[in-house]
C-alpha positions as CSV (number, residue, x, y, z in Angstrom):
1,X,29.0,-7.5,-2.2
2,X,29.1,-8.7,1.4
3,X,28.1,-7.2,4.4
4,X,31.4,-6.1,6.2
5,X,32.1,-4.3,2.7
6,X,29.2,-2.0,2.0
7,X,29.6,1.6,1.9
8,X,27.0,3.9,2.4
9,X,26.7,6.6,-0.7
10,X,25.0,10.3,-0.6
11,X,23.1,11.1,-3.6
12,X,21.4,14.5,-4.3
13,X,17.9,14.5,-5.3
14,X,16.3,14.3,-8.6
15,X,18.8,14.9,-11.3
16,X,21.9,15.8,-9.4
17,X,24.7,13.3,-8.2
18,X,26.1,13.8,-4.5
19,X,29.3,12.5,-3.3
20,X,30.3,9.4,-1.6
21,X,30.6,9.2,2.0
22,X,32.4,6.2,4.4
23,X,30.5,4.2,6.3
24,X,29.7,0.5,7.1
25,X,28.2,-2.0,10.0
26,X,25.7,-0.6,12.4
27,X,27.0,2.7,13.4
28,X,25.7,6.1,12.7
29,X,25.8,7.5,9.8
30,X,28.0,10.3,8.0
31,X,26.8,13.5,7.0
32,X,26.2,14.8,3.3
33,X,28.7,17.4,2.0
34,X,26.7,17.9,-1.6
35,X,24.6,21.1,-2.5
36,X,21.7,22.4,-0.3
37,X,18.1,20.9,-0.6
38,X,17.0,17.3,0.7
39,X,19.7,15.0,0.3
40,X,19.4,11.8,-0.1
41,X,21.5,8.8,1.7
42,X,21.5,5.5,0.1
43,X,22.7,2.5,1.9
44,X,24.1,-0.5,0.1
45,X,21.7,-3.0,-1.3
46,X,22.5,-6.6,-1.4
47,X,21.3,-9.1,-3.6
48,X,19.9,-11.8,-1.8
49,X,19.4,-15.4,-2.2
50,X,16.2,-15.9,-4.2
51,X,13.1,-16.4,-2.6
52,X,9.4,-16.5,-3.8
53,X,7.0,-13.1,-3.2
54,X,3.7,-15.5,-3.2
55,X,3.9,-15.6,0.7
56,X,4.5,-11.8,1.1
57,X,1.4,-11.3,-1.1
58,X,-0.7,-14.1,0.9
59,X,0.1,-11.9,4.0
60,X,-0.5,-8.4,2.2
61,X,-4.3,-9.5,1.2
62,X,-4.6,-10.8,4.7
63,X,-3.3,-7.6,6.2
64,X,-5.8,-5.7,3.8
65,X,-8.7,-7.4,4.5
66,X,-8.3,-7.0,8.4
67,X,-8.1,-3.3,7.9
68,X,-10.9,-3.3,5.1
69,X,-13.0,-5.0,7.7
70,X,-12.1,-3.1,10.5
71,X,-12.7,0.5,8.7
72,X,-15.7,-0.9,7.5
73,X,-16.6,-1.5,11.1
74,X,-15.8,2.2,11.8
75,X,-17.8,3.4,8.9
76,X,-20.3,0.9,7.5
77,X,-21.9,3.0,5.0
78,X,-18.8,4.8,3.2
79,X,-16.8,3.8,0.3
80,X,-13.5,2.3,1.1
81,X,-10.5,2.3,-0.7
82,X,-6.7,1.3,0.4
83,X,-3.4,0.0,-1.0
84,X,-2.3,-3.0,1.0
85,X,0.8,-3.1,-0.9
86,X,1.6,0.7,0.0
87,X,0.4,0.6,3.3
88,X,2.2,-2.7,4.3
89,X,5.7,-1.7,2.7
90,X,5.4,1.9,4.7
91,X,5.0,0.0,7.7
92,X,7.4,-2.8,6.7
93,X,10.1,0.3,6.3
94,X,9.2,1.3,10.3
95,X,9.1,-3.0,11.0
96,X,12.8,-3.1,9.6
97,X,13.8,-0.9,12.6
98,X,11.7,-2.3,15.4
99,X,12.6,-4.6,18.3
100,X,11.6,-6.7,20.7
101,X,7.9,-6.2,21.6
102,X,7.4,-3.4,19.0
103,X,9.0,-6.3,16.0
104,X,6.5,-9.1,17.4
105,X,2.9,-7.0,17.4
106,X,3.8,-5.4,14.0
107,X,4.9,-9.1,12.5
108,X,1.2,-10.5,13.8
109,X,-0.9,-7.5,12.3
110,X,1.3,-7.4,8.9
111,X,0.9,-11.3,8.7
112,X,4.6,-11.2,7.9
113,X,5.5,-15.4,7.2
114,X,7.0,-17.1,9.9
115,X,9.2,-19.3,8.1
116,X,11.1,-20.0,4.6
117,X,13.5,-17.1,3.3
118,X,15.4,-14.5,5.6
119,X,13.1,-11.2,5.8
120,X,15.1,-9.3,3.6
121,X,15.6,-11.5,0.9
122,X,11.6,-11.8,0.6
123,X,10.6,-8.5,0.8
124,X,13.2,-7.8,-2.4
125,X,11.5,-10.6,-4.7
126,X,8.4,-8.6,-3.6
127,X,9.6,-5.4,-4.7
128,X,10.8,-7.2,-7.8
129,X,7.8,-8.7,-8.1
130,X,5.8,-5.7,-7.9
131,X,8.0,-3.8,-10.5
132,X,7.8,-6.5,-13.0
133,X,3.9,-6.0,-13.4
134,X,4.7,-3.0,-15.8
135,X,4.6,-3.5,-19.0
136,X,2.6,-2.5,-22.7
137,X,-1.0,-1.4,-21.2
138,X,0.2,-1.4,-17.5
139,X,2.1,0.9,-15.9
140,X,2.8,0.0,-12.0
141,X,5.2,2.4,-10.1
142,X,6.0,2.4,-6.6
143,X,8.6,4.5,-4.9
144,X,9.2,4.4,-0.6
145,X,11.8,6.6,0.6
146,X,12.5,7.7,4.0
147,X,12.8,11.3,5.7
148,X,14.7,12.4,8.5
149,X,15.6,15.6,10.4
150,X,19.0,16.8,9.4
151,X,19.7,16.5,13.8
152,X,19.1,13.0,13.4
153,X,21.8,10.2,13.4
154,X,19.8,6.7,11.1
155,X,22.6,3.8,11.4
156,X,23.8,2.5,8.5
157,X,22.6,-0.7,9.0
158,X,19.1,0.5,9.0
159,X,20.1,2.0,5.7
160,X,21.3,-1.4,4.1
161,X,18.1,-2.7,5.3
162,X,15.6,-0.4,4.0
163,X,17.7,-0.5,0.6
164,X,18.5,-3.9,0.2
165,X,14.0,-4.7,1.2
166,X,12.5,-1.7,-0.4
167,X,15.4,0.6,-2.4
168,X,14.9,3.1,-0.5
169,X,17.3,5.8,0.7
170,X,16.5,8.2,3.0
171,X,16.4,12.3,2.5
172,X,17.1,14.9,5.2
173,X,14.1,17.4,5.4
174,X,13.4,19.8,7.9
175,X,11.1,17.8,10.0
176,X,11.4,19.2,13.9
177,X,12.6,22.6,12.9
178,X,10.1,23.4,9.5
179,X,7.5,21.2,9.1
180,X,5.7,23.4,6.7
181,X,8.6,23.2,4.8
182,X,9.2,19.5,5.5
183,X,5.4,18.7,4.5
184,X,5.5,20.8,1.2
185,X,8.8,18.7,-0.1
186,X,7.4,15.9,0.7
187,X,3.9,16.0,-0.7
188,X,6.0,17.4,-3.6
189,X,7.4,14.3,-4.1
190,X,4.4,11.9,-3.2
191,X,2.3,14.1,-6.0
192,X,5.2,13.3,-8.7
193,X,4.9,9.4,-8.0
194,X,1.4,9.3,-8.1
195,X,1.3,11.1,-11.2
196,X,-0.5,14.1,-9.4
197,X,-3.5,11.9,-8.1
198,X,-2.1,12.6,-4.6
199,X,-0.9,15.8,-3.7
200,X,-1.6,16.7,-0.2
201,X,-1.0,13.8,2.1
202,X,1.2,16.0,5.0
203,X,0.4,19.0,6.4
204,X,2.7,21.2,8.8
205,X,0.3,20.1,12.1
206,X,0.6,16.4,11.2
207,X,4.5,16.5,11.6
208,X,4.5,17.8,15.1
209,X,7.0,16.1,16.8
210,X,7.7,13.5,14.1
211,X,11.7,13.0,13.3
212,X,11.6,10.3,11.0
213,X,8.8,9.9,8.3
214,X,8.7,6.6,5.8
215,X,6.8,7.2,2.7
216,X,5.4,4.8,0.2
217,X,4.1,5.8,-2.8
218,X,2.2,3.8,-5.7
219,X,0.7,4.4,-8.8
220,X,-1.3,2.3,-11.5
221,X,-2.9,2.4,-15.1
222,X,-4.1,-1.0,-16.6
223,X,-6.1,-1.2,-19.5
224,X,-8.4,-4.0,-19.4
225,X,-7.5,-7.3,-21.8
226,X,-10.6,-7.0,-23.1
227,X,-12.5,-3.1,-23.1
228,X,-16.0,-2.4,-21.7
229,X,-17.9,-0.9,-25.1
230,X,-18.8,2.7,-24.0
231,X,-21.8,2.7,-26.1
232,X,-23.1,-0.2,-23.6
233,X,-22.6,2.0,-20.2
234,X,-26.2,2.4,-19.3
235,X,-28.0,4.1,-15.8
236,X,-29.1,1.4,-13.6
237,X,-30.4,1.4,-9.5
238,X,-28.1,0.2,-7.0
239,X,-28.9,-0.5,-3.5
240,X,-26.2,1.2,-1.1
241,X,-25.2,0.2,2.1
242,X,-27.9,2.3,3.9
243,X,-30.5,0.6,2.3
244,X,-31.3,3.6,-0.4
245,X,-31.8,3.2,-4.3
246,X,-29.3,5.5,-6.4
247,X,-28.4,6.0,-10.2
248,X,-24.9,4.5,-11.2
249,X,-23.6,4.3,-14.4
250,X,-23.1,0.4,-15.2
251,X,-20.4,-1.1,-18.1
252,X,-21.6,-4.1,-19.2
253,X,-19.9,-6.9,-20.7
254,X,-18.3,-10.5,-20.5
255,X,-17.1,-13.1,-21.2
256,X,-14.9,-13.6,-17.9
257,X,-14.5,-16.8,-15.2
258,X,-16.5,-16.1,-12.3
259,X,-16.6,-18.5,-9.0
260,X,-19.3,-19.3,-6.1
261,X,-18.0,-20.2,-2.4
262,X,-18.7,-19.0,1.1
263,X,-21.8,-16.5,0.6
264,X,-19.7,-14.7,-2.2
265,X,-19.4,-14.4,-6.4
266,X,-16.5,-13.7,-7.8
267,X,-15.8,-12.4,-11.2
268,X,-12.3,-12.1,-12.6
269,X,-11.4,-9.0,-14.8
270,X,-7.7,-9.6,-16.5
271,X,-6.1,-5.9,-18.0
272,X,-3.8,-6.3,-20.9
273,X,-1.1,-8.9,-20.4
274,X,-2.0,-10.9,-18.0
275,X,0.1,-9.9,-15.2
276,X,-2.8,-8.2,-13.2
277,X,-6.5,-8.7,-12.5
278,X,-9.3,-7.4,-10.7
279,X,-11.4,-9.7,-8.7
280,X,-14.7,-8.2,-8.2
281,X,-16.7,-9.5,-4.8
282,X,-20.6,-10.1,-4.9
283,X,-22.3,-11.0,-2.1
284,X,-24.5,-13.9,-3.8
285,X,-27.6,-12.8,-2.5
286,X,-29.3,-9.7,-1.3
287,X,-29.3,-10.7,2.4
288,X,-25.9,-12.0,2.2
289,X,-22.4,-11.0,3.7
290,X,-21.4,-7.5,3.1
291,X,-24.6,-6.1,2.0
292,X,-25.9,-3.7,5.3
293,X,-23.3,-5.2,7.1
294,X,-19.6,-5.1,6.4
295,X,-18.0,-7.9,4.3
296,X,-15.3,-9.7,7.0
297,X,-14.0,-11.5,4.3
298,X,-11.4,-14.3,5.4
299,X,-8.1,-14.3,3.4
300,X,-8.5,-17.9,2.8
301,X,-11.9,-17.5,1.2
302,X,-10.7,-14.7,-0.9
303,X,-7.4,-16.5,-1.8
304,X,-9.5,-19.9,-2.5
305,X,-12.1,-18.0,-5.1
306,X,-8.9,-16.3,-6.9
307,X,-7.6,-20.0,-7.0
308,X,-10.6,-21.3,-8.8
309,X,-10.6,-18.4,-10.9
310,X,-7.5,-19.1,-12.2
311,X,-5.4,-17.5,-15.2
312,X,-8.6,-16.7,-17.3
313,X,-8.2,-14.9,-20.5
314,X,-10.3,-12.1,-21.7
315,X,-12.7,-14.6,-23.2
316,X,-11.6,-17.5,-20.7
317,X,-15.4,-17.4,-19.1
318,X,-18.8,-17.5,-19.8
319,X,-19.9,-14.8,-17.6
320,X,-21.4,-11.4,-18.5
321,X,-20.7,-8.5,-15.8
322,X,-22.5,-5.3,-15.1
323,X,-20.5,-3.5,-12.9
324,X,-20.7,0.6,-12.2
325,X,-18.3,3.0,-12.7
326,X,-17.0,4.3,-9.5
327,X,-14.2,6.9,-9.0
328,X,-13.3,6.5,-5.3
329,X,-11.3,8.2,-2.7
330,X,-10.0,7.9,1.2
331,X,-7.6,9.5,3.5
332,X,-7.3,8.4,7.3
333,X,-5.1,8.2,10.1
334,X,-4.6,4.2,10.3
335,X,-3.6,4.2,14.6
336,X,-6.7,3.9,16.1
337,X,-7.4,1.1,13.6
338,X,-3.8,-0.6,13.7
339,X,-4.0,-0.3,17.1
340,X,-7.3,-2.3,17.8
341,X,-5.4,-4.9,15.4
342,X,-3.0,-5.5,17.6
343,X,-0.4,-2.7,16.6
344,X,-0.8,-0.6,19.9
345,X,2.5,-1.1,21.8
346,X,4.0,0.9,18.7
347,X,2.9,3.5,19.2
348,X,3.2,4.1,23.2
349,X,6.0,4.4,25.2
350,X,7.2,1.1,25.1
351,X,7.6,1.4,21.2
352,X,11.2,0.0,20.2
353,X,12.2,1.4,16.8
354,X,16.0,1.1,17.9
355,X,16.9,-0.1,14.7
356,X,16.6,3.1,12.9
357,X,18.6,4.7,15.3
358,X,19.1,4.7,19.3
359,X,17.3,8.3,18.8
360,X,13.5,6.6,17.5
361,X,10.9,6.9,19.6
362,X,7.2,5.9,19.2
363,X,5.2,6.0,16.0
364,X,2.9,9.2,16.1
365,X,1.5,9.1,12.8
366,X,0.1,6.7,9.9
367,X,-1.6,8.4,7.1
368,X,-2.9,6.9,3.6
369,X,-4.7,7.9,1.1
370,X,-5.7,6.4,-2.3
371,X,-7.9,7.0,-5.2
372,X,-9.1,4.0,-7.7
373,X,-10.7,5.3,-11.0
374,X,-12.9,2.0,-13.3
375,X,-14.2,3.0,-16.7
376,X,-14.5,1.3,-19.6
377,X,-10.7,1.2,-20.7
378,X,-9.5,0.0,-17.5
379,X,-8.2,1.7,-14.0
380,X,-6.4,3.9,-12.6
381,X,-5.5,3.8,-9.0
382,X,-3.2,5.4,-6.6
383,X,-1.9,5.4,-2.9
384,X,0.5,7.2,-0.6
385,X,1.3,5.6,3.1
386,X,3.6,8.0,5.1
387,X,4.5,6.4,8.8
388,X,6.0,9.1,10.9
389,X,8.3,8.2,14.2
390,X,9.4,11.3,16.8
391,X,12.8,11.2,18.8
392,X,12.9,9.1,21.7
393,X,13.4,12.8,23.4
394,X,10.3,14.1,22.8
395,X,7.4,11.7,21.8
396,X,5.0,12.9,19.5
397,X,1.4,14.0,20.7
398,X,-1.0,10.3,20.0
399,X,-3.6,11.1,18.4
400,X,-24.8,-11.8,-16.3
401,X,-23.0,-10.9,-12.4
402,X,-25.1,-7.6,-11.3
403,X,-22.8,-5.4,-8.7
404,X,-25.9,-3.3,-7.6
405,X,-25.0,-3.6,-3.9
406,X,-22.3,-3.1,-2.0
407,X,-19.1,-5.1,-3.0
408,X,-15.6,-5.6,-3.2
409,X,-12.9,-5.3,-5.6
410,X,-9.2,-6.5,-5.0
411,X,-6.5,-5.4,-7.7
412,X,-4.0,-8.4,-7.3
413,X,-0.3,-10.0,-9.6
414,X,-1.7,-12.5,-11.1
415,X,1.7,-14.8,-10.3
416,X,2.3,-13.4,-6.6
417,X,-1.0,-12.6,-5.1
418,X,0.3,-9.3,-4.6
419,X,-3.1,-6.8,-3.7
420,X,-2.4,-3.9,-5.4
421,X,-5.5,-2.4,-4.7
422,X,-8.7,-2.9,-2.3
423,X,-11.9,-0.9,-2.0
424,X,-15.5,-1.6,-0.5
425,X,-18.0,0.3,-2.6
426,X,-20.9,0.8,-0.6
427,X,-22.4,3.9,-2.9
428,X,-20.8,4.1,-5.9
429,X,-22.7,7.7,-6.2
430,X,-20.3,8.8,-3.9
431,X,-16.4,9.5,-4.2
């Protein structure tokens, strides 16, 4: 299918199948004529030429780790959890839309590559990517989807875009006139993909002003290749990142590959099939990086210990782990963060999002959330990203390995790089 022969289809939600609708190039487009609800508008999705995911998930860990460190900065003695693959495709849905300025700042702080395959044809062999890691013992869901106010005119060719990048069609909520109602359909849909784990990510007060919303959501249940023995989990101190003594719960365990480089251990945990691993981060001594200080880990350090970790089987080391059971939690507003990244100009008046539609205005809003759950069968992990944009009318408001310190882990594809998942425990005590 070529470009100059796409047509643009409306869908109803869920179950129900909407009618098609005209509508090609970069104009606005049409309106839905199927039952009432959210309806949902579906550009057309081309295939494009194929092109490797590795560099998408080189710059999605680097991405990560700049916010990791940079939250860390804000709050050195919490536990941290994110999604860098759900908060970098939430922002890459707002990114497809942005010009000029705007399109330069966000492709610095994303780390977006500067070179090889057209934009769009990468960020679809990451999507494909990403959906190929499920399979027996793994399931990995992701769904992004963007929300407008019925008033609101998208063009079509943002709609090709986000499609063809992300498959993701945008639904017509209430957002300027009801945001109670807006946030409730929303968050109704954010709980389904994350299997419940996430339920409240909007409220009514949070969509003040906000036209537009792009939403990410991801969801993940690996069992480890090889399963912690629950009769091992014993009570152990750990030193937290204020310097105090606590109880955790440690699974013990081995034999797994394990690295030294740059201050840091590394210890590489495969779940079933091969496809994914987690990577858990030790500082290598007590004084070292990360401990009462935040980590700052460099992508190229983390990528270079992953390297020498290689493929490793469940029995591909020699290394025994004791690592604690956490079940972690965050929500935040990402602005302040992005914008002391380098993201700023986004979301001021100088913001260019005139690629979703002449209508956009400035980004008011970036919320994520995510949980991450390690036991002894294996993890399960969730995150919602929801990026919200007013009208260019009325801008929104701004606004053995021993893990007994803190430390990092990093979910990654074992093919792609891909980080899944990234959290700094600093208490494991703590959710």
């Amino acid at each position: 299918m070529n470009r100059t022969s796409r047509v643009a289809a409306w869908v109803a939600t869920a179950a129900a199948v909407g009618s098609l609708a005209g509508g090609c190039g970069s104009g606005p487009a049409g309106r839905p004529s199927g039952p009432a609800g959210p309806a949902i508008v579906r550009g057309a999705a081309i295939t494009e030429p194929s092109a490797s995911p590795v560099p998408y998930g080189a710059s999605d860990l680097a991405f990560g780790l700049d916010v990791l460190n940079a939250w860390c900065r804000q709050s050195p003695q919490a536990n941290i959890v994110l999604s860098p693959a759900s908060l970098a495709s939430g922002l890459g849905l707002a990114y497809l839309g942005s010009r000029g300025s705007t399109a330069r700042a966000m492709a610095a702080v994303l780390h977006l590559p500067a070179a090889g395959a057209t934009l769009e044809a990468g960020l679809q062999a990451r999507a494909r990517a990403l959906r190929a890691l499920d399979g027996p013992g793994v399931t990995v869901a992701e769904a992004d989807q963007v929300w407008a106010d019925p008033s609101l005119r998208p063009l079509n060719s943002y709609l090709d875009a986000v499609a063809t990048s992300y498959d993701a069609g945008l639904g017509q909520v209430p957002l300027l006139t009801k945001p109670g109602v807006a946030a409730s359909q929303i968050n109704a849909a954010i709980a389904s993909a994350t299997r419940g784990h996430i339920t409240h990510l909007l409220s009514a007060g949070s969509l003040r002003g906000v036209g537009w919303l792009l939403t990410d959501a991801l969801y993940l249940h690996a069992l480890w290749a090889s399963p912690f023995e629950q009769a091992m989990t014993s009570p152990a101190q750990f030193t937290t990142a204020a310097g105090q003594r606590v109880q955790a719960d440690y699974l013990h365990g081995g034999y797994f590959a394990s690295a030294t480089a740059d201050g840091w251990t590394a210890v590489s945990l495969p779940y079933l099939g091969g496809r994914l691993a987690m990577t858990a981060l030790l500082p290598s001594s007590a004084s070292g990086p990360g401990l009462a200080s935040c980590p700052d880990l460099p992508a190229t350090a983390v990528a270079a210990l992953i390297s020498r970790l290689g493929s490793s089987g469940p029995r591909g080391g020699d290394t025994g782990v004791a690592l604690p059971k956490v079940s972690l939690s965050s929500k935040a507003n990402m602005m302040t963060l992005l914008a002391s990244l380098g993201m700023g100009v986004a979301f001021g008046p100088q913001a260019n999002f005139t690629g979703i539609s002449p209508e956009a205005g400035s980004i008011g809003l970036i919320l994520h959330a995510a949980t991450l759950q390690v036991d002894e069968q294996g993890t399960v992990a969730s995150a919602a990203t929801a990026v919200g944009i007013g009208t260019a009318a009325e801008p929104p408001a701004r606004r053995t390995v021993v893990f007994d310190r803190p430390y990092v882990l990093l979910i990654t594809g074992t093919a792609t790089g891909e980080p899944l998942f990234l959290a700094r425990v600093a208490n494991p005590d703590l959710p």
